[in-house]
C-alpha positions, -999 to 999 in steps of 0.1 A, spaced: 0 0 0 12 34 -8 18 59 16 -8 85 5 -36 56 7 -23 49 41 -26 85 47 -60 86 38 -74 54 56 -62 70 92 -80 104 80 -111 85 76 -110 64 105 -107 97 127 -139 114 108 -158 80 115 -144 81 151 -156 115 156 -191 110 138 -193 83 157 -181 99 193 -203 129 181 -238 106 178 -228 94 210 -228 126 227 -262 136 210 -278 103 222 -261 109 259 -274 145 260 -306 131 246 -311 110 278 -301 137 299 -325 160 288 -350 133 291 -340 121 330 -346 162 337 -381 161 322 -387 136 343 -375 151 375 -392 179 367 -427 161 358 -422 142 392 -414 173 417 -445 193 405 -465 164 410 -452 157 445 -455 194 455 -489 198 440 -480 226 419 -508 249 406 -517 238 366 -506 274 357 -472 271 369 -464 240 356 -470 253 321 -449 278 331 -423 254 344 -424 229 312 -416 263 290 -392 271 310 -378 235 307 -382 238 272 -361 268 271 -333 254 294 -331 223 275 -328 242 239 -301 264 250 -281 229 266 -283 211 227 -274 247 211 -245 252 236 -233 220 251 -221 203 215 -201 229 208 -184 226 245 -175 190 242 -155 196 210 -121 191 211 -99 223 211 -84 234 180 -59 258 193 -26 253 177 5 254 200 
């Protein structure tokens, strides 16, 4: 095997290592997200919360959890300073 098709086997290794490390964290963050809901569903039922502020309380959920998926993806990437 040449070394430019060596070369190019270990680049595409890494970007399927990476998709694949990158689904993960999507599915991970997915079941976080989810466990939360849940906890959240949970405490308002246990403390009797008024139906009015648990719509406010899933919105606010809502809100929370979008700004983790816009946020925390871009957190767990590597760094790409340069040395």
């Amino acid at each position: 095997m040449s070394q430019m098709t060596q070369q190019d086997q270990r680049k595409w290794r890494e970007l399927r290592d990476q998709a694949t490390s990158e689904s993960d964290r999507n599915k991970v963050l997915d079941v976080l997200l989810a466990l939360d809901q849940m906890v959240v569903e949970l405490s308002m039922r246990v403390y009797n919360v008024p139906r009015r502020d648990q719509f406010i309380m899933r919105e606010q959920n809502r809100r929370l959890h979008d700004a983790v998926r816009e946020r925390v993806p871009r957190l767990a990437e590597p760094s790409r300073s340069t040395p």
